[in-house]
N, C-alpha and C positions, 0 to 999 in steps of 0.2 A: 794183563801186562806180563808176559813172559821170562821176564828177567825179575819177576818180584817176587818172593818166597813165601807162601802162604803164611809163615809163621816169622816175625820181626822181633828182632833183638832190641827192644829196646835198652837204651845204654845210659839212662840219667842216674839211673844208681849208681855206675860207674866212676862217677867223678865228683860226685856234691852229695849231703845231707838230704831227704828225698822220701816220704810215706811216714808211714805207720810200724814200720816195721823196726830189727833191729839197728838200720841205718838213718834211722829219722833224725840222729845229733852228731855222726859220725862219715868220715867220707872212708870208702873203700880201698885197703892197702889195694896196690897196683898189681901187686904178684897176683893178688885174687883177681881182680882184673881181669889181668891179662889170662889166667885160668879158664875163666867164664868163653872171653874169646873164644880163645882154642875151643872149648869143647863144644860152643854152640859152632863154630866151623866143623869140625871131625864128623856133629851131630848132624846135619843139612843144612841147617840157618845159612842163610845166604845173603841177609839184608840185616843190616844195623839202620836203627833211626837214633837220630845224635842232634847237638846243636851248640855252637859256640858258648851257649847259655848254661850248657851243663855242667859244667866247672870242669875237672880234667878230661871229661868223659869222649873230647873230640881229639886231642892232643894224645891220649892213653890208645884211642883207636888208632891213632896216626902211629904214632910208636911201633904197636904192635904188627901193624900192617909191613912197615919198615922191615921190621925183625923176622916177619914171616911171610916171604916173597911168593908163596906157592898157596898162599890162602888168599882169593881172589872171590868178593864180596860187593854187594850194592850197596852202597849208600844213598840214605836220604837223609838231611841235614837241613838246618832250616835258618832264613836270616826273618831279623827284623828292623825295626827302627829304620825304616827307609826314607832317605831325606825328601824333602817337597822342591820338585821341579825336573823336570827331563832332564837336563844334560846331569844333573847332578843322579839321578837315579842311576843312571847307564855308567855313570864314572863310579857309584857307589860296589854295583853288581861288578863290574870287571876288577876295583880295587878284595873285593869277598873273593872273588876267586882267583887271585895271587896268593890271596892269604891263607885259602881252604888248607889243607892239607894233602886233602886226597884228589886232588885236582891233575897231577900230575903222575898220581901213581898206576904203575901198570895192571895191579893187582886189584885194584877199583874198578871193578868191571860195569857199571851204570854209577853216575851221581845224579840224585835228582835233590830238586829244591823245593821246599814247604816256603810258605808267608807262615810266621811267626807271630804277627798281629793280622789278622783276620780282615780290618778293615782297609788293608794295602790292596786287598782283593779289589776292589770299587776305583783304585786309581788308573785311569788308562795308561797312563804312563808306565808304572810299573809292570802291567801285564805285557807293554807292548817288551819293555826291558827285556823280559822274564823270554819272550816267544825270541823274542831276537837271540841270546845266549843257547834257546834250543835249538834253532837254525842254525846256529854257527856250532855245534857243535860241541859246545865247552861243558852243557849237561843234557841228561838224556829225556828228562821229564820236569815239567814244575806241579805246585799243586798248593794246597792251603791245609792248614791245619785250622779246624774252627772251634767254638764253642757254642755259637747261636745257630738256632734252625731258618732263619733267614739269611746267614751267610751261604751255609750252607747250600742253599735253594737257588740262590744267585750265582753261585760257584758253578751248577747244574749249565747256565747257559751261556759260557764262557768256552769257546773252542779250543783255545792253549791251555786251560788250567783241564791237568788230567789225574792228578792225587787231590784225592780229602782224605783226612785224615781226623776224626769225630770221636766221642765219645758216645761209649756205646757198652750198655751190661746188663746183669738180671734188676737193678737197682737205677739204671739211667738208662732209659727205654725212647725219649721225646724224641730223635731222630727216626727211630722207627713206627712208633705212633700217626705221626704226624706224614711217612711214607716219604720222609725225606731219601732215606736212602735207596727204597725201588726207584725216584725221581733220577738220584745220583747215576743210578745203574743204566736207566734205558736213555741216560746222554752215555753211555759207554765211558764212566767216570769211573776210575778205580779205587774202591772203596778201602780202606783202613781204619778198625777198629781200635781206640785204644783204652786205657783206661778200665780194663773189661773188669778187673778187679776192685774198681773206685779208688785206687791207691793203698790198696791193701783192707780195705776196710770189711770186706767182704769177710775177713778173717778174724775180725778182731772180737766177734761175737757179741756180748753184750757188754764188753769194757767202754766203749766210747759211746753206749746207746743211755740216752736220758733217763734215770729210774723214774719222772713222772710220765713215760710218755708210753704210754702200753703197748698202743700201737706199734711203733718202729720194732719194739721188744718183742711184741710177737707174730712181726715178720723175720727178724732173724732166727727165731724158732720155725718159723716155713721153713727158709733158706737151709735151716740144719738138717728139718726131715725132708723136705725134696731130693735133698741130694743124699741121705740116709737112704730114701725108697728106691733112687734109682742105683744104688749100689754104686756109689761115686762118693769120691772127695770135694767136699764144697771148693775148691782147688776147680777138679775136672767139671765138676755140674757148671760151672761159673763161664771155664773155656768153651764146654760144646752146648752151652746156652747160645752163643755168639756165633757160633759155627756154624750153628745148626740153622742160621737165616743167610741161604746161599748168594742173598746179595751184597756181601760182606768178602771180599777179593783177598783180606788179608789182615790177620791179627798182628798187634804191636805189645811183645808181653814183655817187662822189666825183670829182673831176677836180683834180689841183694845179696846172695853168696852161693857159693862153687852148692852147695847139698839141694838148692832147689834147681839150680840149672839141670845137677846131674837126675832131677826127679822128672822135669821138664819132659828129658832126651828118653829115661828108661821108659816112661808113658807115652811121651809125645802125643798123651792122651789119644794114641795111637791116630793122631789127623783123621780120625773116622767117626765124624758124627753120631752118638748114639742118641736112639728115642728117647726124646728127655717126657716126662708126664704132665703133660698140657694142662691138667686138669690140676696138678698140686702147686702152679704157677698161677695160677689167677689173682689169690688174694694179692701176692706181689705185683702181678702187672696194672694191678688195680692204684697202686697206691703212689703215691703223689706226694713229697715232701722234701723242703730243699735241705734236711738234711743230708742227701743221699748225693748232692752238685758232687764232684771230682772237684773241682774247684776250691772248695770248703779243708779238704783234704792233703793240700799240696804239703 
């Protein structure tokens, strides 16, 4: 998809309480904000993923957009809670997009649209909704953001639904195990990774891991010296894990303040795949535990 940016802003830190990190009790002053913006525009970012549910995080985008007429970005945005019945769906989706924001602005260069609940995916109704708004013009893409590898799988043979949007990391692998997403790919579905960090968890070393539980403790001791061996930040080992499986069309990564954005842009882990060592990844690909859900995490 050519108008999608390999690398997505995701923007929920932007406006609500949100991970692991320092913004897990706290919503984010808007000056920082609007900072982040700017500089993933200046940097390339070209795609924010948002959603009415983020707390200011769509309004904050709308603002900014507003303010800065010459920064001209994709949006994808996502609705849910879809009522039960045709005329009501199609009244629901045209009432969303009076209301969008970025529906009328010039500077929005692509809006597309996620399902937000996963199982709106299986309504005909809705899809047919969803295909009609892209006919007519009003957005340029729809797609689903899932959590199950059988939505997932299902989403694969649906000819209007063209974003998924999955979770996917060194730590939540079932999508790719299971070849959900080469499925994804060879329906020419464009693929969106998110969560690659598990909600920061990746980071938080042995603070949230169980003192009975040895195992999980001494995977994040893998996780430490993998990305030690390969002369990476568990930061960059984590992104060009993700990257490094070419059926994966487009990362969706969160930032909670202006000093990792600017770490994001000076690396940008330079978008160039490094040879990650296959061989110090096994124990992790091996292992299986629902501590590791992104769910678990929110």
């Amino acid at each position: 998809m050519e108008n999608m940016s390999q690398v997505i802003l995701g923007t929920v830190q932007l406006g609500m309480p949100y991970g692991l990190g320092r913004l897990s009790q706290d919503v984010m002053p808007q000056i920082e904000a609007f900072k982040i913006l700017h500089m993933a525009f200046e940097g390339g970012i070209r795609t924010l993923d948002t959603s009415p549910d983020y707390g200011l995080a769509q309004a904050r985008i709308g603002d900014f957009l507003n303010q800065n007429s010459a920064s001209a970005v994709n949006i994808i945005t996502k609705v849910k809670q879809i009522p039960v019945g045709v005329s009501e769906v199609k009244a629901y989706l045209r009432q969303y997009l009076n209301q969008c924001p970025f529906s009328k602005m010039d500077n929005c260069s692509s809006l597309s649209l996620l399902l937000h609940n996963e199982m709106d995916l299986y309504r005909e109704e809705v899809r047919d909704g969803l295909n009609e708004i892209v006919h007519r013009g009003y957005i340029q893409n729809w797609g689903v953001s899932v959590y199950g590898v059988d939505v997932a799988a299902s989403a694969a043979g649906y000819e209007g639904c063209s974003l998924i949007q999955l979770p996917y990391g060194i730590f939540d692998r079932q999508f790719e195990q299971k070849k959900t997403i080469r499925s994804l790919k060879d329906k020419q579905k464009h693929v969106i990774a998110r969560s690659i960090f598990t909600k920061g968890l990746v980071f938080q070393s042995l603070k949230y891991v169980r003192s009975d539980n040895k195992r999980i403790s001494a995977l994040f001791l893998d996780l430490e010296e993998c990305a030690k061996d390969s002369n990476m930040s568990i930061a960059e080992y984590a992104f060009n894990f993700v990257i490094e499986n070419r059926d994966v069309d487009s990362i969706a990564i969160g930032v909670d303040a202006v000093e990792q954005m600017q770490s994001l842009l000076d690396q940008k882990y330079k978008f160039t795949p490094k040879q990650l060592n296959s061989a110090s990844l096994k124990t992790i690909s091996e292992f299986r535990d629902s501590f590791f859900s992104p769910n678990k995490w929110a």
